[in-house]
C-alpha positions, 0 to 999 in steps of 0.5 A: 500500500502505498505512502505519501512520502513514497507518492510524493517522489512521483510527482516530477515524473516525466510520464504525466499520467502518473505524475498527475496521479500522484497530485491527485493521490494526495489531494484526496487523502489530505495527505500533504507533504512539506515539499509537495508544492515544490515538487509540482513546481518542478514538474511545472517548469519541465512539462512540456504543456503546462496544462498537462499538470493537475495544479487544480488539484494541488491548490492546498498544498502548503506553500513556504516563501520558496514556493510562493516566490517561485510561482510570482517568478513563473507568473511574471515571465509568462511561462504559465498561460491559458488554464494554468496560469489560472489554476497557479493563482489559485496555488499562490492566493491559497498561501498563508497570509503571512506569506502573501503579506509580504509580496502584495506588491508583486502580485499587484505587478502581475493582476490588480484582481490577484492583489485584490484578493490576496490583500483581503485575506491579509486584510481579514488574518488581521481582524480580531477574533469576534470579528472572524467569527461575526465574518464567517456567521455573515458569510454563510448565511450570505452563501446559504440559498445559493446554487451549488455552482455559486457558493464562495467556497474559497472565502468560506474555507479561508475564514473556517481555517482562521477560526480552526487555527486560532482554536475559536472552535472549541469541539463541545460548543462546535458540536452542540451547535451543529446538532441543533443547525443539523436537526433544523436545516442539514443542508444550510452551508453553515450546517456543511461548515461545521460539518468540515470544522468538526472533522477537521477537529477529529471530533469522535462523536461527530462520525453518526452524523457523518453517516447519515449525512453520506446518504443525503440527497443534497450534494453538497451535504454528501460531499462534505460527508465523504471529505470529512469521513476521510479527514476522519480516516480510522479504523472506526470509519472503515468499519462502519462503511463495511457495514453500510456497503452490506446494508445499503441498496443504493447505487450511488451511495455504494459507489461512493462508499468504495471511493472513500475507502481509496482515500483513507490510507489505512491497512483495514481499508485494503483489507475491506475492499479485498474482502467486498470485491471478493463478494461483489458481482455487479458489474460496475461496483467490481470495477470500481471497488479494484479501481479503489485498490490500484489507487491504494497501492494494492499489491492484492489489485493487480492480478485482479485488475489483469484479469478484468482487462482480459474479460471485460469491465464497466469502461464507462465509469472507471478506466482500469488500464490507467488505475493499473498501470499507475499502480505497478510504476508506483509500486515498481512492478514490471508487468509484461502488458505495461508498455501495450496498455500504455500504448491503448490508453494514449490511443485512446485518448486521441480518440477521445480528443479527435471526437471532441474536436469533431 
């Protein structure tokens, strides 16, 4: 199974098929080496396209004064263009304002909107604590009602981490108040954000809700259901998800389900997914539940997955060339179909692009 620290080392490989899986690998975990954003830099400059690289996804990698002057160098001298450039700003303005702070001016130089909202969050780190906390109140109710694709997530996000990182959420009151906000109004967008608060808090007692809520029609609450369960990430979590992947019907949720388990890097995660693919016989489900394990690192994924190559998969949701084919790089075994599958999957690709071309 694999580590971060063993994924993180693939992140400047030159195949961006398992470079990007290694950005994703640990985005989705929550798991963030120091030297990640770095290392994505260091892809960034060798990339031969730019927007081959998955920087939307390493947007909260932590960021030292190296990194965010690396990314200011970058900007300046127009190396990154079109989606990349955007998706490096989103890098940039994620650093911590003690780190913009000091290179508002740079930032200025490069996009007046940039500065703008670098400058509010510095703005806003320096505001007292009830201030944050009547800011983040205001924000919610504000972003409450509005459609999914609207919602000012940075801003919620931002000001949640200042009320986490000066230990303004205190785990008894947080959870005396999401009960109440949860029994009333589940989907309400403060609700969802206490929901995140106390998952990042590892409040044990919040897990329940966190069950019922995966199950929630609305998708936002879902999601930040799955999020938090993997924030959570214990043997605890793994358990019940066993339980709730025997007793559920839907679909969809147990579709979900499998994806939280290739999230939560534990030993009893591989362990589950072995033992309900072993018991699994819908068609998709198999697929995806092997998909989980490659994504682990499962050395148990690979003789499954070949076999599913040969006599056929759901390829309308889940890829299993690609999950097996970045799982044996990473795990540096040699297969004898890995060049012919990586030949299939760019073949593949381009005839995605031509159809999409038209």
């Amino acid at each position: 199974m694999f580590t971060p620290e063993q994924v993180k080392s693939f992140i400047t490989y030159a195949d961006p098929l398992v470079s990007n899986a290694a950005i994703q690998f640990l985005a989705e975990t929550y798991k963030y080496p120091q030297d990640a954003a770095a290392l994505v830099l260091e892809k960034l400059v060798a990339a031969p396209d730019k927007e081959d690289v998955y920087l939307h996804r390493a947007r909260s990698f932590p960021q030292t004064p190296i990194t965010v002057q690396a990314m200011l160098h970058l900007l300046k001298a127009g190396m990154v263009t079109g989606n990349a450039r955007i998706f490096l700003s989103y890098m940039l303005l994620g650093s911590s304002p003690e780190l913009l702070k000091p290179v508002l001016k740079q930032i200025e130089e490069i996009d007046e909107d940039w500065y703008e909202e670098a400058a509010k969050r510095v703005q806003i780190s320096e505001l007292g604590d009830e201030e944050i906390r009547r800011l983040f109140n205001e924000e919610t109710q504000k972003n409450s009602g509005l459609d999914y694709g609207d919602i000012d997530y940075d801003l919620l996000d931002f000001l949640l981490g200042e009320l986490i990182e000066r230990e303004l959420l205190q785990p008894r009151e947080t959870m005396d108040e999401l009960q109440e906000l949860y029994t009333k109004d589940p989907t309400n967008i403060h609700t969802i954000y206490l929901i995140q608060a106390a998952s990042k808090l590892k409040i044990a007692y919040v897990l329940p809700m966190l069950y019922d809520a995966l199950k929630s029609d609305n998708d936002l609450l879902s999601e930040q259901a799955a999020d938090a369960l993997v924030r959570m990430g214990s043997d605890e979590v793994i358990e019940y998800m066993v339980k709730m992947y025997n007793e559920e019907t839907d679909g969809f949720l147990l579709l979900a389900i499998a994806d939280i388990f290739a999230r939560i890097v534990l030993p009893s995660s591989e362990e589950a997914l072995i033992a309900l693919l072993e018991k699994e016989d819908h068609f998709t489900r198999i697929a995806k539940l092997a998909d989980s394990l490659c994504r682990l690192g499962s050395e148990s994924a690979v003789p499954v997955v070949q076999e599913l190559v040969k006599i056929g998969y759901d390829k309308d949701y889940v890829e299993l060339k690609e999950s097996i084919y970045v799982s044996c790089v990473m795990q540096g075994r040699s297969l004898p179909e890995l060049d012919q599958w990586r030949r299939e999957i760019a073949e593949e690709d381009e005839a995605r692009a031509k159809r999409l071309r038209g």
